[in-house]
C-alpha positions in Angstrom: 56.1 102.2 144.3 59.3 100.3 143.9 61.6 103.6 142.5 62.5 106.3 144.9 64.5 109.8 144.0 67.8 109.8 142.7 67.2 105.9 141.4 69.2 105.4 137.6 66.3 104.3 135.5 66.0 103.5 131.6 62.7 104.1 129.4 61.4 101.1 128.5 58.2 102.5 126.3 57.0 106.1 124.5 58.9 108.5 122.7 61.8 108.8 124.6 62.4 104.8 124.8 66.2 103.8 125.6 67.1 107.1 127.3 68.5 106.9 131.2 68.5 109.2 133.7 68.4 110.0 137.3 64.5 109.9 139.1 64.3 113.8 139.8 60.9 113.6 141.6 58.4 110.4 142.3 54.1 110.8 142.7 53.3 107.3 144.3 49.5 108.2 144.1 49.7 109.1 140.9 52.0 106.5 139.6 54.1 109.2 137.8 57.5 110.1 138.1 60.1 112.9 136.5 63.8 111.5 135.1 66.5 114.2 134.3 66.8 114.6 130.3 63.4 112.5 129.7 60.1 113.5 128.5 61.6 117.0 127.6 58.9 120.2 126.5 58.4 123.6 125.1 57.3 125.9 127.9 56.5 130.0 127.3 56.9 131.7 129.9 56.7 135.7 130.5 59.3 138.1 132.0 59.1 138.2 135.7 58.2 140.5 137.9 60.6 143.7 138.2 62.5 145.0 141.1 64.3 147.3 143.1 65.3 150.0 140.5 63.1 148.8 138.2 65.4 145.9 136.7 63.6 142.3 135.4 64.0 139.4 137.9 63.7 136.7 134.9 63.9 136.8 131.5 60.8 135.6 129.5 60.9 133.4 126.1 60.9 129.3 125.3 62.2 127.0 128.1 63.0 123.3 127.9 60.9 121.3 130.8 60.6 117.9 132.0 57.2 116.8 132.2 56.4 113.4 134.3 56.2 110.1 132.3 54.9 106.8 133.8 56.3 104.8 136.1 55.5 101.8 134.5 57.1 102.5 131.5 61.0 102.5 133.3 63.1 100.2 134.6 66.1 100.4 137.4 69.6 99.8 136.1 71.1 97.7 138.6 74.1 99.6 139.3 76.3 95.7 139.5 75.1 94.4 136.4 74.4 97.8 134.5 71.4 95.8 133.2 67.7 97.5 133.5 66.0 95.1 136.1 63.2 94.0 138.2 63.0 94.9 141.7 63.2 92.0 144.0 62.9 92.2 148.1 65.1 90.8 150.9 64.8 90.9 154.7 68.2 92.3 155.8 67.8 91.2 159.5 64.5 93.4 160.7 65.1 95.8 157.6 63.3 94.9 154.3 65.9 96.1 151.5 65.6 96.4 147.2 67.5 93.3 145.4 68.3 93.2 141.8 66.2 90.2 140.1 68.7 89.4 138.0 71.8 89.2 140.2 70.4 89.7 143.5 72.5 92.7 144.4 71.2 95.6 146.9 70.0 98.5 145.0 
């Protein structure tokens, strides 16, 4: 998989398409990954379990989530050009590093 954690990405396809954010978590096997602000959804959850003196540890109701999107479906912004990109590779003397396509600057 050619994007790694904390990589500037912008949806390319689905419901969210045109947003950017930062790559918050990657599943090579699965293909999948999770970007910041993307892919955003409704979870319940119940009021935690309670404590010392019998106070509540976490509050229950409706929380905002990000659920994992396809990685084929984003790009990286090349962080020269600002443009969304294809990832290119160079061998930076024994070290194999990410290139831009489009101006063939290191990601």
């Amino acid at each position: 998989m050619q994007i790694k954690k904390d990589d500037m990405v912008r949806v390319m396809a689905g419901k969210d398409r045109g947003k950017e954010g930062r790559v918050l978590r990657v599943l090579p096997r699965d293909g999948r990954i999770m970007v910041d602000g993307v892919a955003m959804a409704k979870k319940h959850t119940r009021s935690g379990a309670r404590g010392r003196g019998g106070q509540q540890l976490q509050q229950g109701g409706i929380v905002d989530v990000e659920m994992m999107i396809d990685a084929s479906n984003v790009q990286i912004l090349c962080g020269a050009c600002g443009q969304p990109t294809r990832v290119g590779h160079r061998m930076d003397g024994d070290q194999k590093v990410r290139i831009c396509a489009k101006c063939e600057t290191e990601l």
